[in-house]
Backbone as numpy.savetxt, mean C-alpha at the origin, in Angstrom:
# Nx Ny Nz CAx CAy CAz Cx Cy Cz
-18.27 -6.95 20.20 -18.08 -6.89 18.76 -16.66 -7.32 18.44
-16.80 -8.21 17.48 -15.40 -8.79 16.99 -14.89 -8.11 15.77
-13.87 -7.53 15.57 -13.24 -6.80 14.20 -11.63 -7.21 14.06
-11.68 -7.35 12.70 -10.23 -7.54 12.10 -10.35 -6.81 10.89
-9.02 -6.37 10.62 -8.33 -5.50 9.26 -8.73 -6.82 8.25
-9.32 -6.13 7.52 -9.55 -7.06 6.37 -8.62 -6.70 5.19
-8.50 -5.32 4.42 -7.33 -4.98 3.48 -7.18 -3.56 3.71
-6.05 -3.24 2.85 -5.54 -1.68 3.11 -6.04 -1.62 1.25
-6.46 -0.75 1.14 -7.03 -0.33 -0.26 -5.72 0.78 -1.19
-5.25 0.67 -1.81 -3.85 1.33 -2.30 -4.26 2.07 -4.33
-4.62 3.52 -4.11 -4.81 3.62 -5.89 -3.43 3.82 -6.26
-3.00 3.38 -7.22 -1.83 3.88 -7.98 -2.15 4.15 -9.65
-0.97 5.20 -10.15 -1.34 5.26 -11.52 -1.36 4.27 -12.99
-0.27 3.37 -11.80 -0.22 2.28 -13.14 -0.48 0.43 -12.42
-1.39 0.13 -13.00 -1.57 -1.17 -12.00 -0.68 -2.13 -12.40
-0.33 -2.45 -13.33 0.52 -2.80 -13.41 2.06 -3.09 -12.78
2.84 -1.93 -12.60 4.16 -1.90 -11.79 3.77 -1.57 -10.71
2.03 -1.08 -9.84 1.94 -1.32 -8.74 1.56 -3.17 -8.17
1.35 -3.70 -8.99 0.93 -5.44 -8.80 2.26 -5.84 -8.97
3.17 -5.29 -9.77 4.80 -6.40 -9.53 5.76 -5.50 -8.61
5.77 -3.97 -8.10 6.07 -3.74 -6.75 5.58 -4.58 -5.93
4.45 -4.89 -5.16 4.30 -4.89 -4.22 4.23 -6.97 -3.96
4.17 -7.27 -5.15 4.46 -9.12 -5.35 5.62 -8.79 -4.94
6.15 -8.36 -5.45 7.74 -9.02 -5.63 8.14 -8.38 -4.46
8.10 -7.25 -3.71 8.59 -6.62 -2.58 8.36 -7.54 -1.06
7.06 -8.11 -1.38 6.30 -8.43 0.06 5.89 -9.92 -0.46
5.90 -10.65 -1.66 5.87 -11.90 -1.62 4.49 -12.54 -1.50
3.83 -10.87 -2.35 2.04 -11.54 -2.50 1.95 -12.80 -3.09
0.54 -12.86 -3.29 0.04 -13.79 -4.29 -1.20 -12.95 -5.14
-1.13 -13.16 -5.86 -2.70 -12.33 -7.13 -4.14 -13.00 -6.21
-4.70 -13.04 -5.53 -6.21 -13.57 -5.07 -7.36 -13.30 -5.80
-7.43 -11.94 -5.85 -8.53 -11.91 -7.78 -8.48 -10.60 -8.28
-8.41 -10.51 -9.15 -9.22 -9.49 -10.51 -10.59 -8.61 -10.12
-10.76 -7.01 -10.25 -11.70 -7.09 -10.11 -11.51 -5.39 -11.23
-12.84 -5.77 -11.71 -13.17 -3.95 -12.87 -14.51 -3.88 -12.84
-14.82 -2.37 -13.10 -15.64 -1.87 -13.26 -16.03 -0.86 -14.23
-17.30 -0.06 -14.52 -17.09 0.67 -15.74 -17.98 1.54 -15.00
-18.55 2.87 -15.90 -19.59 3.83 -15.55 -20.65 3.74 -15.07
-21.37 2.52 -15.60 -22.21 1.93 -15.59 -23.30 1.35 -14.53
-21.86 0.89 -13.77 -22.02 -0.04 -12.25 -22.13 0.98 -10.99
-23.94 1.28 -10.89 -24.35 2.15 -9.92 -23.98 1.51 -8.67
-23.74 0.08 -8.19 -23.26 -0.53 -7.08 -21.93 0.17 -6.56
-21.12 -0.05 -7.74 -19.72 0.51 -7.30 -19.70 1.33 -6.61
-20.38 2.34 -7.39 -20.29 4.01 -7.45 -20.96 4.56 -6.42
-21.66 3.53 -6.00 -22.36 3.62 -4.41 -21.56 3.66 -3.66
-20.83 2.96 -3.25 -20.08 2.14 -2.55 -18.64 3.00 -2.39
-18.32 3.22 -3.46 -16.54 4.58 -3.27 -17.16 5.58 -3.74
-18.55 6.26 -3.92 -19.23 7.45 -3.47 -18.71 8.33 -4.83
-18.20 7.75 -6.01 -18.20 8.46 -7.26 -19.06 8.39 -8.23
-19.52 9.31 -8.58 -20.77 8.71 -10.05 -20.19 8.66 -11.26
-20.35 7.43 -12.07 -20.02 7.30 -13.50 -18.27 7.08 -12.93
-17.80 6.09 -12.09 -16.24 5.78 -12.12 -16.17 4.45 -12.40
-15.01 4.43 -12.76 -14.44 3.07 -13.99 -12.76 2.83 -13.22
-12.88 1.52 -12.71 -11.55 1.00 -12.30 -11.37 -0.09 -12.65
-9.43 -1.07 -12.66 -9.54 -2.22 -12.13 -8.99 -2.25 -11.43
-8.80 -3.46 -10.89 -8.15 -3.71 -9.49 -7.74 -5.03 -9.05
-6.64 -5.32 -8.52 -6.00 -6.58 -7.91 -6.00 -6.59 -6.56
-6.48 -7.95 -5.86 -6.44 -7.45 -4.53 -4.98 -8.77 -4.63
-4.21 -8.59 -3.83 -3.12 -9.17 -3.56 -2.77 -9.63 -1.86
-2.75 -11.10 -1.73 -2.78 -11.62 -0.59 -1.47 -12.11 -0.03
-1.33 -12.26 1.46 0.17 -12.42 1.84 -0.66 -13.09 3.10
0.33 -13.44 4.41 0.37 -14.65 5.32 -0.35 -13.10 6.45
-1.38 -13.29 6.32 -2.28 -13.06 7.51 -3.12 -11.71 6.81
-2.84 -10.72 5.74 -2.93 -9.66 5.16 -3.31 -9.34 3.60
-3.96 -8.71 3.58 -4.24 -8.80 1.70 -4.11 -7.10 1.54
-3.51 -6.41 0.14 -3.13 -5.00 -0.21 -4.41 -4.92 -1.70
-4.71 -4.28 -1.80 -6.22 -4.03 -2.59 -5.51 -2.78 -3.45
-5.02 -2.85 -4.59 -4.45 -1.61 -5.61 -5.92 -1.56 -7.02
-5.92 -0.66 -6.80 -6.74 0.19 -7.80 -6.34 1.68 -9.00
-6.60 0.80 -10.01 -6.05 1.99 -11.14 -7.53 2.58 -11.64
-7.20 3.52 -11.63 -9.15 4.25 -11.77 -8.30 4.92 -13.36
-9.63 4.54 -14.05 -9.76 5.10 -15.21 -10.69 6.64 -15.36
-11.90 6.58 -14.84 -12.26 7.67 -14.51 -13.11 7.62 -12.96
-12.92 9.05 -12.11 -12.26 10.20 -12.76 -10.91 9.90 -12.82
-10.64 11.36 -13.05 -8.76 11.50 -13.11 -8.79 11.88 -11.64
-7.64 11.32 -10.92 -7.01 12.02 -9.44 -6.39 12.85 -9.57
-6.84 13.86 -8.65 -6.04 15.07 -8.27 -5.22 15.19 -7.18
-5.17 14.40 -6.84 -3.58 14.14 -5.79 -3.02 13.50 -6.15
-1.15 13.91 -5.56 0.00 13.67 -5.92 0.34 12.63 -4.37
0.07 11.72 -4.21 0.75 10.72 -2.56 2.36 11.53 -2.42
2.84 11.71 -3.54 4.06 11.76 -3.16 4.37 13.31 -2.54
3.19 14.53 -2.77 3.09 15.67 -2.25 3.12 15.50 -0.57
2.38 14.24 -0.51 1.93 14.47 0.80 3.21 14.18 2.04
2.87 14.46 3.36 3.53 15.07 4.18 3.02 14.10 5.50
4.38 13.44 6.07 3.69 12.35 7.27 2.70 13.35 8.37
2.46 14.83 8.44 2.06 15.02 8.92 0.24 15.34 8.60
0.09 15.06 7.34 -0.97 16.08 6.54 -2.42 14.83 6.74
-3.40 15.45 7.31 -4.71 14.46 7.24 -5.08 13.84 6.72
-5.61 12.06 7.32 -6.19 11.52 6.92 -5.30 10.63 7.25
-5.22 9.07 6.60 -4.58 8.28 6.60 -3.26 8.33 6.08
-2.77 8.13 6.67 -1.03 8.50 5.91 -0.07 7.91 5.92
-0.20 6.63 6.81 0.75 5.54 6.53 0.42 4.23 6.81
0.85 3.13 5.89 0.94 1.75 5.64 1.99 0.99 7.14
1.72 0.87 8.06 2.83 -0.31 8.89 3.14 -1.52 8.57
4.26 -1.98 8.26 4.41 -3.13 7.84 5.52 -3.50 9.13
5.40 -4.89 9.39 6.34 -5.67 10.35 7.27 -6.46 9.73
8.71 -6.23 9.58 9.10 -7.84 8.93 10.23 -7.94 10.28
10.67 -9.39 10.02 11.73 -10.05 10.65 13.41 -9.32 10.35
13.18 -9.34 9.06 14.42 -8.24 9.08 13.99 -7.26 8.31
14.29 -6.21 8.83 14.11 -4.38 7.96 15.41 -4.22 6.93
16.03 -4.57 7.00 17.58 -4.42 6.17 17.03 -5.19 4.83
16.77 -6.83 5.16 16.36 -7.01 3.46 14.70 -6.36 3.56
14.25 -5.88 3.93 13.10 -5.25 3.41 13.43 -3.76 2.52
14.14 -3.81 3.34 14.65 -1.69 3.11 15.73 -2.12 1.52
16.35 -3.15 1.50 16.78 -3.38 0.44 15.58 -3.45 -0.75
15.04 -4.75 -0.73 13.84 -4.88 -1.24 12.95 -4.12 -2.00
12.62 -3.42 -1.03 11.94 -1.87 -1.61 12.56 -1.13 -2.73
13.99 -0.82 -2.21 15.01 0.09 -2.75 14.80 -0.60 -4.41
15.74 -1.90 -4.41 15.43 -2.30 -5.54 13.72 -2.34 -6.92
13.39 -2.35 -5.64 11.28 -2.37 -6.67 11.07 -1.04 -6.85
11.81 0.04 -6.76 11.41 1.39 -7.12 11.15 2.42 -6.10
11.21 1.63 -4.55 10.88 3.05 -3.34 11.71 3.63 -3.32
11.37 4.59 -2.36 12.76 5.39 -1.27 12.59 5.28 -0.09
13.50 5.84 0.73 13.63 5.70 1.96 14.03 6.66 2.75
13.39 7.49 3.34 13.24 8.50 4.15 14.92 8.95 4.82
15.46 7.88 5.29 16.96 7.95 5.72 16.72 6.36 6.28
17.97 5.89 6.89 18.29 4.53 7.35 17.45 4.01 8.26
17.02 2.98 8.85 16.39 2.28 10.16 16.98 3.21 11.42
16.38 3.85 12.29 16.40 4.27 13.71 16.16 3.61 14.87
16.30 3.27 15.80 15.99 2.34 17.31 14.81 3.44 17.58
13.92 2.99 17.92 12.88 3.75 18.70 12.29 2.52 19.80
12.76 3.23 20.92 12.32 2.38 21.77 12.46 0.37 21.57
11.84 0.27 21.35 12.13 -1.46 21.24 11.78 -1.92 19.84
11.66 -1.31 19.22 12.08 -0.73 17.58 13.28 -0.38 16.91
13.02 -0.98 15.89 14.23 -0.40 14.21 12.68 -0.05 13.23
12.78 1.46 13.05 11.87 1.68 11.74 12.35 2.68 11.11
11.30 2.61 9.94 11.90 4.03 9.12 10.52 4.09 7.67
10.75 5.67 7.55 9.39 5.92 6.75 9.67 5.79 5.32
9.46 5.12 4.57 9.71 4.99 3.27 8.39 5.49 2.19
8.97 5.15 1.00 7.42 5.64 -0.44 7.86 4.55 -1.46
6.38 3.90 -1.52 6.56 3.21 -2.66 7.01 3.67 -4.04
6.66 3.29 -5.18 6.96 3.84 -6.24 6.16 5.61 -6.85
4.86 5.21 -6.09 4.04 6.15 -5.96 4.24 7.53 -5.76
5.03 7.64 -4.17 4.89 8.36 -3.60 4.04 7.88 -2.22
3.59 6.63 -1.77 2.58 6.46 -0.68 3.32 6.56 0.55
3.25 6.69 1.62 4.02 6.71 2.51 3.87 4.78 3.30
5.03 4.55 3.62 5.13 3.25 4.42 5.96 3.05 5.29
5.43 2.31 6.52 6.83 2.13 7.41 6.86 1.14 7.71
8.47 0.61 7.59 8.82 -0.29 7.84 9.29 -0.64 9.34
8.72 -1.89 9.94 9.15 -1.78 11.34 10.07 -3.22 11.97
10.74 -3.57 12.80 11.13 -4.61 13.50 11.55 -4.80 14.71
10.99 -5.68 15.45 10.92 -5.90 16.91 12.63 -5.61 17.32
13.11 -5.12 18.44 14.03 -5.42 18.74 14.10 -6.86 19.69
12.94 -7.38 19.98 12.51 -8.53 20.91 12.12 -9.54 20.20
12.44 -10.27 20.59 11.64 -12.00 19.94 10.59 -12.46 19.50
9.81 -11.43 19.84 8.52 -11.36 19.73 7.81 -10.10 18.99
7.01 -10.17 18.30 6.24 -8.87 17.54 5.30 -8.06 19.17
């Protein structure tokens, strides 16, 4: 069986400043548009809510696409930014760049934070950052020539 990551799926509260975070941070491109309403028993199949209403941008980059969703209904009851690198479920975004310094800048400027500075781990520079959200992300870079 052959498998590849197809997208990381991302809700935020405002789609908006989550579509020009994450352009402007990581150097997407818009790939398409997508909404829904109450209506659309497919959807609602499918992310397992009845009667939910979203839109959504999926946003593409050089090997990777980020999928942000602003749900109209229901309302979410979690806070990303409550959460805790240790707390269940999926909990962090890895990202690779060539340099972490203008990334960690980058971010800084589009509205994240940053956990504390880049660390060496092993044949690594990373460090845990939050988008504007609150989502958790880490930023990583080879200490080697190679990823």
């Amino acid at each position: 069986m052959e498998v590849s990551l197809h997208h990381v799926g991302i809700i935020v509260p405002d789609l908006e400043k989550g579509v020009a975070f994450y352009k402007e941070w990581l150097d997407l491109n818009e790939h398409f548009h997508l909404e829904w309403d109450e209506s659309n028993e497919v959807v609602g199949d499918i992310v397992d809510l009845d009667r939910s209403a979203a839109t959504g941008v999926m946003l593409k980059g050089d090997g990777f696409r980020i999928e942000l969703f602003e749900y109209s209904v229901p309302e979410s009851a979690v806070d990303p930014a409550s959460a805790k690198s240790c707390d269940l479920g999926i909990r962090h975004l890895a990202l690779h760049f060539d340099d972490i310094d203008e990334a960690c800048q980058r971010l800084l400027e589009g509205g994240g934070t940053m956990h504390h500075a880049p660390v060496v781990s092993g044949s690594m520079r990373t460090v845990y950052c939050r988008d504007p959200f609150g989502n958790i992300i880490e930023l990583m870079q080879s200490l080697k020539s190679t990823r």
